[in-house]
C-alpha positions in Angstrom: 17.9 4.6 -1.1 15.2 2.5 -1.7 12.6 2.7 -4.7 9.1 1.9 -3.3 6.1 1.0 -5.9 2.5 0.7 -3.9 -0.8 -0.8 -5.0 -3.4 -1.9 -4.0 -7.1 -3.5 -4.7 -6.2 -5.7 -7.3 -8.9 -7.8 -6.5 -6.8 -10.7 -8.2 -6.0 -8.5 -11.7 -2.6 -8.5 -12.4 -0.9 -7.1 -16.4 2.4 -6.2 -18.0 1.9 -2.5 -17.3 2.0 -3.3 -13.4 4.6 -5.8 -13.5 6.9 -3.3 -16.2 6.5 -0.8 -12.8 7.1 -3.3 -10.6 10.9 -4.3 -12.1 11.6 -0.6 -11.5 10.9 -1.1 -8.0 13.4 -2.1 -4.9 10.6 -3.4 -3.0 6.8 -3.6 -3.8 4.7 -2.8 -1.2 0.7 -4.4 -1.5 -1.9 -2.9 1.0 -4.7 -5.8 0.7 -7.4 -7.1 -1.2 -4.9 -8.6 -3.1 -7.8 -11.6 -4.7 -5.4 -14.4 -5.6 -2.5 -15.6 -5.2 -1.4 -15.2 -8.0 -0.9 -11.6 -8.2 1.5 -11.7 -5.4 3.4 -14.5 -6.5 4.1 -12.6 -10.0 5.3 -9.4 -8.1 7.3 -11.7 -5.8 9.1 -13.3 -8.5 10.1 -9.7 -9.5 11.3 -7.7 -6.4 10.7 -8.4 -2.4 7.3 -7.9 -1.3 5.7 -6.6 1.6 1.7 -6.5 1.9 -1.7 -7.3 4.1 -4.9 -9.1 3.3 -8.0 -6.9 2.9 -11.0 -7.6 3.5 -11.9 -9.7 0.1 -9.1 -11.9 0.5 -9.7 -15.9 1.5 -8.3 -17.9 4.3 -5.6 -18.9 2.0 -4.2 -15.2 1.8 -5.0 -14.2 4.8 -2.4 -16.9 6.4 0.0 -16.0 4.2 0.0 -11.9 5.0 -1.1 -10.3 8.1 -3.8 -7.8 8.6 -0.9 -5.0 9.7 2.7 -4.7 8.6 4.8 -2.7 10.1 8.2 -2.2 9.3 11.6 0.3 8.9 12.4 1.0 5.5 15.4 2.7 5.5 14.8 5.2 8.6 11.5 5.3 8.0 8.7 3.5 10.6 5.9 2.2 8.1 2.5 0.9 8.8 0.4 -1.0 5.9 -3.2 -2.0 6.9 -6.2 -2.3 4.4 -8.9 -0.4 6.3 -7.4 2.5 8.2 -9.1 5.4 7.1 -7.1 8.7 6.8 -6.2 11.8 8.9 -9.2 12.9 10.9 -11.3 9.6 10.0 -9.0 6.8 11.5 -10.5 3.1 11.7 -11.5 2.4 15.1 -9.0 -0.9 15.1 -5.9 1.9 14.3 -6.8 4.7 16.0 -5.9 3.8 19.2 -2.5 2.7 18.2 -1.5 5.1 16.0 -2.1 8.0 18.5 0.0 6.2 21.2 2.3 5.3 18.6 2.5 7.1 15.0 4.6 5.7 12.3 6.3 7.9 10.1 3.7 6.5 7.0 0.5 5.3 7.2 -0.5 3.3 4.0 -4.1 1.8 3.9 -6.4 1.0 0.7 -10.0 0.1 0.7 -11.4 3.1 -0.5 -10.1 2.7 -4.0 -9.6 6.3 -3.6 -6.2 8.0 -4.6 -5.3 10.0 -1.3 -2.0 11.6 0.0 -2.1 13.6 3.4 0.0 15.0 6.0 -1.4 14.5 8.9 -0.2 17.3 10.8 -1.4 16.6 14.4 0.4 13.3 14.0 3.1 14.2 11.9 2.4 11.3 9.7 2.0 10.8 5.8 -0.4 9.0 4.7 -1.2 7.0 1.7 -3.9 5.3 -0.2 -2.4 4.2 -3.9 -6.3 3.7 -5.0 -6.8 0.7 -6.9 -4.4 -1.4 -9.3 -7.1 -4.0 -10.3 -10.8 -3.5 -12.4 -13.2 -4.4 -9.7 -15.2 -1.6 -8.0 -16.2 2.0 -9.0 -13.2 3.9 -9.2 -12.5 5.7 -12.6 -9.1 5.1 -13.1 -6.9 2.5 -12.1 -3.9 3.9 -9.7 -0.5 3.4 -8.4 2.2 5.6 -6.4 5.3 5.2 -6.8 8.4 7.1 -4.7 12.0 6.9 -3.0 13.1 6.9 0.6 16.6 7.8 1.2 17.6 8.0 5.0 14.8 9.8 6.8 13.2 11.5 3.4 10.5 10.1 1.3 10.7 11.9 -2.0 10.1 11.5 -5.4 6.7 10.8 -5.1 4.7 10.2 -8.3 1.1 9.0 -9.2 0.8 6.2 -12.2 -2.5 6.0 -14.2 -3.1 2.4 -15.6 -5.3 3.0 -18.5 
């Protein structure tokens, strides 16, 4: 069983109450716009880290992540991208791809909106953690959180950073 913390959108932001959730974590997964970094190098000093560049993030990032990650976690196929959309909306760059070929979860930012889906046709979940960092015009700062044991993703909470 692994314990997976997700963010993303810190748009180079990075405090105590992240990291505290962060040495909780097995692995800390980071879906883009990640600013400096910095950030990453703090949550790498903590726990293994998987994550993409978004769209914000400079040459310098951008050679150090890719723009998709995909991965097994357990027995779990996972795709992290930045701007993927959600169920019904898909980015043109994924949709293609993940019709042919439909990980078990989806995980995209962007938005800075909090969204978990079942994407039924697909029979994918898919996540958007919102946004960790303080740049944009989301309300509230968000993270998710949540286990995968074998096959089952579970536990699945939402964190508030207030």
């Amino acid at each position: 069983m692994k314990k997976i913390l997700l963010l993303s959108d810190t748009h180079a932001h990075m405090n105590d109450r992240i990291l505290h959730y962060a040495e909780q974590a097995d692995e800390i997964w980071h879906a883009g716009d990640i600013g400096t970094l910095e950030v990453t190098d703090q949550l790498q000093a903590l726990k293994p880290l998987k994550a993409v560049y978004g769209n914000i993030d400079n040459a310098t990032i951008r050679k150090e992540f890719p723009l998709n990650n995909r991965f097994m976690c357990e027995d779990v196929d996972v795709w992290i991208t930045h701007i993927g959309g959600y169920p019904g909306k898909y980015s043109p760059a994924v949709r293609e791809e993940i019709r042919k070929n439909p990980p078990k979860i989806f995980i995209s930012g962007h938005s800075h909106i909090l969204k978990v889906m079942n994407d039924k046709t697909l029979k994918l979940l898919h996540m958007n953690p919102g946004a960790a960092g303080k740049q944009g015009f989301h309300q509230k700062r968000t993270m998710l959180r949540f286990k995968i044991d074998g096959k089952e993703i579970k536990d699945l909470e939402v964190i508030e950073l207030e």
